[in-house]
N, C-alpha and C positions, 0 to 999 in steps of 0.2 A: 082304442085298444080294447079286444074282449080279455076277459079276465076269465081265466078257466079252474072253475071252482074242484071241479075234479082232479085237475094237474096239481092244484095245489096240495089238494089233500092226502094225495099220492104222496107228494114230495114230502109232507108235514110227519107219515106214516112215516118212510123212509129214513127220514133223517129219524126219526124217533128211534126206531128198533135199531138202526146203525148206535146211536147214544147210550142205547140198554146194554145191545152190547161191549160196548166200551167198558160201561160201568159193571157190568158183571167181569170180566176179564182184570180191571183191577182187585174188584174185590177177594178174585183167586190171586192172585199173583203178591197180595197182601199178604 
């Protein structure tokens, strides 16, 4: 299996800014 360091960090990014914004949308919504 290659492991693609790039794909990951794509994804690690993604999911990041998806959780920012989550977290900022509670914090209005507070």
């Amino acid at each position: 299996m290659i492991f693609d360091i790039n794909y990951f960090v794509r994804r690690y990014h993604h999911i990041e800014s998806d959780f920012l914004e989550i977290m900022d949308f509670i914090h209005i919504s507070d």
